[in-house]
N, C-alpha and C positions, 0 to 999 in steps of 0.2 A: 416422947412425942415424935421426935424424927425418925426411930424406927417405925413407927405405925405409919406415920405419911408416906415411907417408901415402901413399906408392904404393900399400902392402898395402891400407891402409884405402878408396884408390879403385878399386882393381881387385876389393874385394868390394862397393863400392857399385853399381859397373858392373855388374854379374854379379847383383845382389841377393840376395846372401848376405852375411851380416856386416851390423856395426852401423857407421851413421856417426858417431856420438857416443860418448864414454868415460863411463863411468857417474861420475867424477868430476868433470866438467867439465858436465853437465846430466840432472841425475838424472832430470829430471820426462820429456824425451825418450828419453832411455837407457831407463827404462822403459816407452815409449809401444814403442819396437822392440823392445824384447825378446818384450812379451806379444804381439805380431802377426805379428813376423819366425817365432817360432817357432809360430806356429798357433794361440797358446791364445784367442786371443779377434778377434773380427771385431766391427767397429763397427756400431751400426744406427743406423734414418732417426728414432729419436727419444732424443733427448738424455738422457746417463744411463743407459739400455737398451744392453744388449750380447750380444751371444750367445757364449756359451761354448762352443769347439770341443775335439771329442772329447777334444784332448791336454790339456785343462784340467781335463773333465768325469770323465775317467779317474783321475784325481788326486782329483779329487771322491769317486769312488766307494771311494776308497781308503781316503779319510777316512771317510765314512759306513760305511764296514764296522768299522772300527776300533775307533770310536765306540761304533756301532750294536750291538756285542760287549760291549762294556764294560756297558751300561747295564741290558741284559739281565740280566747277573749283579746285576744289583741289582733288579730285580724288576718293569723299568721294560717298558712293553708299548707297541706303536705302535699308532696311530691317526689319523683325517684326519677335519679339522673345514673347514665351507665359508668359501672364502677375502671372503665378504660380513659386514659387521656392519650390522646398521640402525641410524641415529643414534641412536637412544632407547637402546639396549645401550651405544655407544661414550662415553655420558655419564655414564655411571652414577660413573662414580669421574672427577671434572671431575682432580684433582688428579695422575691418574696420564695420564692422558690430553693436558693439557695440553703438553709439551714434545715430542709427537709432531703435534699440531692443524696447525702450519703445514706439514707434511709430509701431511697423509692426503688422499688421492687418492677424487674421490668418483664413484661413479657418479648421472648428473641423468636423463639421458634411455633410454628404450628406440623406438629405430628414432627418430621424428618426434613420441614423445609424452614429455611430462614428467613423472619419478613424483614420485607422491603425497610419498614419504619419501627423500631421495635418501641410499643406499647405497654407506660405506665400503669401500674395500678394503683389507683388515685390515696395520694398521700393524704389528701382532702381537695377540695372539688370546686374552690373557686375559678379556675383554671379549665373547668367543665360547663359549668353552669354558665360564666357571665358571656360567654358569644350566644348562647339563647338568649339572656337578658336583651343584650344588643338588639336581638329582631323582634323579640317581644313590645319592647318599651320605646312607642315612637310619638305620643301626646300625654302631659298632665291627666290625661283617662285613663291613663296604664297605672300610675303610679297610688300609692304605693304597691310593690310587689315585694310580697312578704311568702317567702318559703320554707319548708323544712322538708329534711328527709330522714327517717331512720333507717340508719344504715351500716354497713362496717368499712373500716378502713385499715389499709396494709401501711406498715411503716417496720422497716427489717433493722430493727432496733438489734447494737451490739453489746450494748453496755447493761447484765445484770438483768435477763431477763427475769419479772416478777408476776403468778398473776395478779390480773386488775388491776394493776397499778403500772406494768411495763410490760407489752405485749405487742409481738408482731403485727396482730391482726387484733382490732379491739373496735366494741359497740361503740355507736354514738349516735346522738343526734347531730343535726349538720343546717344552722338556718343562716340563709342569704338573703336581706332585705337591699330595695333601694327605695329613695324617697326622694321626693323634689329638692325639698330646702335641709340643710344641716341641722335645724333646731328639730326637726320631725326625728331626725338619723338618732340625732344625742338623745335623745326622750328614748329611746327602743333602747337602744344599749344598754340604760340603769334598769328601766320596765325588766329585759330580762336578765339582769343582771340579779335583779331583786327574785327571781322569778327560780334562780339556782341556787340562792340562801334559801329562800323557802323548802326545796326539795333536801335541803343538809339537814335544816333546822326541823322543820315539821314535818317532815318523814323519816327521815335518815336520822333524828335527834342527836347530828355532828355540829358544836356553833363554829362558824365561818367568821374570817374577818373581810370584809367588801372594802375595796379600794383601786389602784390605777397603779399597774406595771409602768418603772423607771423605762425612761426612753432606750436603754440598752435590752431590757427583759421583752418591749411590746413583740406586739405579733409582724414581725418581718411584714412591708408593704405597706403596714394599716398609720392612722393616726395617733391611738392610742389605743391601749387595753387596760379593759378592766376585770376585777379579778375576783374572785372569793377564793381565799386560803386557811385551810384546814390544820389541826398543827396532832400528832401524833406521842404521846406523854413517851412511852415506855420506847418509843426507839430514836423521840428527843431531836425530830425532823418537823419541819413542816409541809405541805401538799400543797400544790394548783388543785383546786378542787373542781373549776370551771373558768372558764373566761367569753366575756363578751367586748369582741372587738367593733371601734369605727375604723372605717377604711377609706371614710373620705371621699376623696374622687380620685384618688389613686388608679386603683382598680379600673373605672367606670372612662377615666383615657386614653386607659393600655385599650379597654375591649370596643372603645367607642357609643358607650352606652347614653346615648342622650335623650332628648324630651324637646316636645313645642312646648313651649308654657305656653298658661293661660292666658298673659295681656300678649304673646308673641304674635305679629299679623301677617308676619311673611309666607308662611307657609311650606317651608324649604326644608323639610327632616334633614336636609344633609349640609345645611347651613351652618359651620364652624364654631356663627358664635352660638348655636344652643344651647343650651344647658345641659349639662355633666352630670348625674343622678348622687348624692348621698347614699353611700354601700354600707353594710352593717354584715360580723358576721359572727357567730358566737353556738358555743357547745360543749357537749356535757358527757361524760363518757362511762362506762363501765366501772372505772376505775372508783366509783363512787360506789361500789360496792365493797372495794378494797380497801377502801378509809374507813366505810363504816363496821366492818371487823373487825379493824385495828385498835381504833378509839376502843370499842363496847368489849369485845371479846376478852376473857379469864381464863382462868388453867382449867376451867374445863369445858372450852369453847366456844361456842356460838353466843353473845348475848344477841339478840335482834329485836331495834324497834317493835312495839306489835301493828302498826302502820305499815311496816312494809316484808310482816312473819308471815310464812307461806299458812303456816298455821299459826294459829293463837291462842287455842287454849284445847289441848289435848287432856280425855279422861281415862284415868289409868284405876282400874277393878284390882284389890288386893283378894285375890282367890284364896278359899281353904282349901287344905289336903285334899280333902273328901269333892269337893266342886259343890256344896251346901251353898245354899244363897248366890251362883253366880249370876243365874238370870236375875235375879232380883238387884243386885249392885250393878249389876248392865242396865238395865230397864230406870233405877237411879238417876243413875249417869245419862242416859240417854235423853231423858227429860232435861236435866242440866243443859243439856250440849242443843239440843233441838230448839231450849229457848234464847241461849244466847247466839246461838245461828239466824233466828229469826232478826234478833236485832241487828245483824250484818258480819258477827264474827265468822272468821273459818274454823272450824273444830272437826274434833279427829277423837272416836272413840277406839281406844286401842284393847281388844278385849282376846288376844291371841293368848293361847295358852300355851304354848313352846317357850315364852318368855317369862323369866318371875318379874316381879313389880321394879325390882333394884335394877335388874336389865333394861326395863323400862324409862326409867329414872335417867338413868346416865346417858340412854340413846337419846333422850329429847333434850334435855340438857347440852349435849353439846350439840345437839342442832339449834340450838338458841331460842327455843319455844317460850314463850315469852310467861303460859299462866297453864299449870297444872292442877287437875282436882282429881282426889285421891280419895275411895270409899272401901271404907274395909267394914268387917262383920260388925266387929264394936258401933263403926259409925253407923253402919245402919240401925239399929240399936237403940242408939242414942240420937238417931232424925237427922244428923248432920254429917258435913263434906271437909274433906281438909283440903285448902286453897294454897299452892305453892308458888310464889313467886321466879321468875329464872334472873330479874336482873339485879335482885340483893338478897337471894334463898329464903323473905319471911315465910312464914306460916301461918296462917288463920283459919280459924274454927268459921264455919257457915252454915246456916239451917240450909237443909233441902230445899226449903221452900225461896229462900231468897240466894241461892246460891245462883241461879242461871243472871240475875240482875245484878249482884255483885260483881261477878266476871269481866259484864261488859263495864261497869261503872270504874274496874282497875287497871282496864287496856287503858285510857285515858292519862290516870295514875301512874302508870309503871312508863308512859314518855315522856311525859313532864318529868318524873324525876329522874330520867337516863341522859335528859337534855342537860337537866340541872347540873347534875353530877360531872356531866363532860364538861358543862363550862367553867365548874368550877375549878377542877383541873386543868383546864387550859390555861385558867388567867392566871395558876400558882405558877405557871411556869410561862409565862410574858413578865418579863426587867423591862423597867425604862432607865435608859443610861443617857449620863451624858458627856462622860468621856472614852477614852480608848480606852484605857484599862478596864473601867467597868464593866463595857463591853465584851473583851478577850475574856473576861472570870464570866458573864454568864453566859456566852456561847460555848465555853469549852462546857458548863455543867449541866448543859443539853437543852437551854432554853431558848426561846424567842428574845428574841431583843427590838424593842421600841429605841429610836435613837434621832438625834438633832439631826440633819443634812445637808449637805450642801445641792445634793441632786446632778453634782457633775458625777460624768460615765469615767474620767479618771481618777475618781478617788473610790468610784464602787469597785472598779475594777483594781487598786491597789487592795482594798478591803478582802477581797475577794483571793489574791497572791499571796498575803498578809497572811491570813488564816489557815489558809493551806499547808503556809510553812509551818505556823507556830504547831498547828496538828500533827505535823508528820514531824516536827523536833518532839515535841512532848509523848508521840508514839513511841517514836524511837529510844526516847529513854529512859521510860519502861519498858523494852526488850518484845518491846511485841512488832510483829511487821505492819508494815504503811500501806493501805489500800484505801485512796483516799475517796471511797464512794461506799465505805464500810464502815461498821461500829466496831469497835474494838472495847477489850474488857482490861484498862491500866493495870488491873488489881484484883485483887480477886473478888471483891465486892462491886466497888464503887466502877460504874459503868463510863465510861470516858468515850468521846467521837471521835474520827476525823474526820477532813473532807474542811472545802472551803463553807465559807457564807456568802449570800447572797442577798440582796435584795431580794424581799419577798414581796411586799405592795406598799404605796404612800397611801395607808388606810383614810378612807371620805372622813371618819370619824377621827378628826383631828386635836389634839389635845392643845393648852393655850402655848405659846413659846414667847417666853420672857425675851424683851426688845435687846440688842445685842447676843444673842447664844449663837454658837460656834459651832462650825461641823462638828463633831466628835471624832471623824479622822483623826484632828489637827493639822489638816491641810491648809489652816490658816483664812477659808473663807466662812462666811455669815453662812448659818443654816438658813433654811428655807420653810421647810416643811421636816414633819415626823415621819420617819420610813422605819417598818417594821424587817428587824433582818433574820435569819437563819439558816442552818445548813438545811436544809431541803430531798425530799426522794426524785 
């Protein structure tokens, strides 16, 4: 049996179809082939920069529509601010600014001369936008001012460039709200908070856990952050999938963004005591194509949502020698494909004859096409279509006649149960602990961990030292080297990590905590709340 698997495995290496690595055995290569073998991404001549091909970008636009729906219905309006900030702007707030500085990519020179002020390119854009806000927003008539822009942003990331998930230059949407009162601010933040699980869960069929980053994790500047975190089985990390920040009136004192209210009767815009605007700011990124590989994706690549597959159900003609019956298994198929097109699917009759069906097969396959139907002479024959599944290989028999209705009635089908399936694997590897030790056993065995807390920043941050070390002793001896932002293999089977943990969110969805429970540090103080911990990408 293992010779035959590695013949198959060298006869598609030969052919350059298929994957030479099992996504269990090197994940960080398994995904280097999957995202190239299948088109989505081509390398460029500067590190960290990559370009995204159509079949990635189409995915993209999937999500941006999605999105881009949702936010509407709340009152959210697009917009496009210049991707330059002058250093006098990017300082204004040192504090928010700060843990992006070693990352901001700057413009010094234009052609052979050196300017005067050298100009940022925008790490992200509250530092752009809120001096418009300023002169926009000068009466309760302004308010609320709800923006988005899609756009790119630069950040010269050194640590482990990955695509979609860790990129110089990476997509995103980008929204900046302000609002009169704080209860309006708090209401948008869960709105789109809720709004970036939906695009995981019913598009992307990734399940998310929604919750509020520890005060050391929030977003530099803001009041709080909140979060959806995504958890990845086979390399035993979990993901920021999105975050939607409040910023308070933080923001809105540095820039001076105020308002007359409505009962206000002075009339003095530049009256002190006016009111301060509630800022919101929150976004979604590329990288949410990069999870959702990770999660679906098999050793032989691509599985894809059919919600957000460039195509969705391609027809693959099994020719004879002779070319006997092709029009006729074209003209089959085309009927098939014409009427599940009509009901909204994208389809793609594939009827080239340079390829045989088995070329076929494994090229759509690892593009992660989600539903294949296959007619060969017999079938015609016999009236009926063979239906192939891409995200568990079944098989079904279909009359001609109901095969175009079947199709679409299994796009349906086949994400609910990719949803299913992820979440099932996710919750087999979420432990609730409630000690240390519990802890340290199932973070080392690549799971999530649910844990009591105390919610102080110095016992996250001993957790956080704590684990690092126990990682890089337990690396070390097993004889393998320490790179603590890397998986490493203890053994020759069993897959072991390193690298610290982290707080990952104090999920909304709070489980009950018996009166008395104790941090699980043993830092010796009362827990508070349940925070979900893990080592992280």
């Amino acid at each position: 049996m293992a010779d035959a698997k590695s013949h198959k495995q060298q006869k598609k290496k030969t052919t350059k179809l298929g994957l030479s690595v099992a996504k269990e055995d090197d994940f960080s290569e398994w995904y280097t082939q999957v995202i190239t073998k299948s088109e989505m991404i081509e390398y460029y001549n500067i590190s960290g920069c990559y370009i995204l091909r159509p079949w990635s970008f189409k995915i993209w636009e999937r999500i941006q529509q999605h999105f881009d729906g949702g936010i509407k219905k709340l009152g959210v309006e697009p917009c496009y601010f210049p991707m330059f900030v002058s250093k006098r702007n990017l300082s204004v707030e040192e504090d928010h600014i700060e843990d992006f500085a070693p990352e901001v990519a700057w413009v010094t020179k234009s052609g052979d001369s050196e300017l005067e002020e050298p100009i940022a390119i925008r790490p992200t854009s509250e530092t752009i936008m809120y001096p418009a806000y300023a002169k926009w927003i000068r009466s309760h008539r302004d308010l609320p001012l709800q923006l988005n822009q899609w756009t790119n942003v630069v950040r010269w990331e050194f640590k482990n460039p990955t695509p979609f998930l860790r990129t110089r230059e990476f997509l995103w949407q980008e929204g900046h709200s302000a609002f009169a009162t704080k209860e309006e601010a708090d209401k948008e933040v869960l709105d789109i908070l809720d709004l970036y699980a939906r695009v995981y869960e019913e598009l992307l069929a990734v399940p998310v856990i929604k919750g509020r980053k520890s005060h050391k994790e929030k977003f530099p500047g803001g009041d709080f952050t909140t979060t959806v975190e995504a958890f990845i089985p086979c390399a035993g990390r979990a993901i920021q999938a999105a975050t939607s920040h409040s910023l308070g009136q933080n923001f809105s004192r540095m820039f001076k963004i105020k308002f007359l209210a409505e009962d206000d009767k002075s009339g003095n815009a530049k009256d002190d005591t006016h009111n301060y605007v509630w800022q919101n700011s929150w976004g979604l990124t590329t990288r949410s194509i990069g999870v959702a590989v990770m999660v679906h994706g098999d050793n032989q690549g691509l599985v894809l949502p059919p919600r957000v597959a460039p195509i969705q159900l391609v027809g693959v003609p099994i020719y004879v020698k002779d070319g006997a019956l092709g029009s006729v298994m074209d003209d089959a198929l085309r009927k098939i494909l014409d009427e599940a097109e009509k009901s909204g699917l994208r389809v793609k009759l594939d009827d080239r004859t340079d390829k045989n069906p088995g070329w076929k097969y494994n090229y759509y396959e690892q593009r992660g096409v989600p539903l294949r139907v296959e007619i060969g002479s017999r079938d015609l024959e016999a009236g009926k279509c063979v239906l192939v599944r891409r995200d568990n290989g079944a098989r079904e028999d279909c009359t001609l006649e109901q095969a175009g209705a079947r199709c679409v009635e299994l796009m349906d089908v086949i994400q609910a149960d990719m949803l299913d399936r992820a979440r099932q694997e996710r919750d087999s590897r979420l432990a609730v602990v409630w000690t240390w030790d519990e802890f340290v056993e199932e973070l080392m065995a690549g799971n999530m961990v649910l844990a009591p807390w105390s919610l102080t920043t110095k016992s996250e941050e001993w957790v956080k030292d704590e684990t690092k070390r126990i990682s890089e002793e337990r690396a070390a001896s097993a004889g393998k080297g320490v790179d603590a932002d890397q998986e490493t293999n203890a053994d020759g089977e069993s897959k072991k990590l390193t690298g610290a943990a982290k707080t990952l969110c104090i999920p909304f969805n709070q489980p009950p905590m018996p009166e008395g429970t104790m941090c699980f540090t043993g830092c010796g103080e009362p827990a508070k709340e349940w925070c979900l911990w893990g080592r992280s990408f």
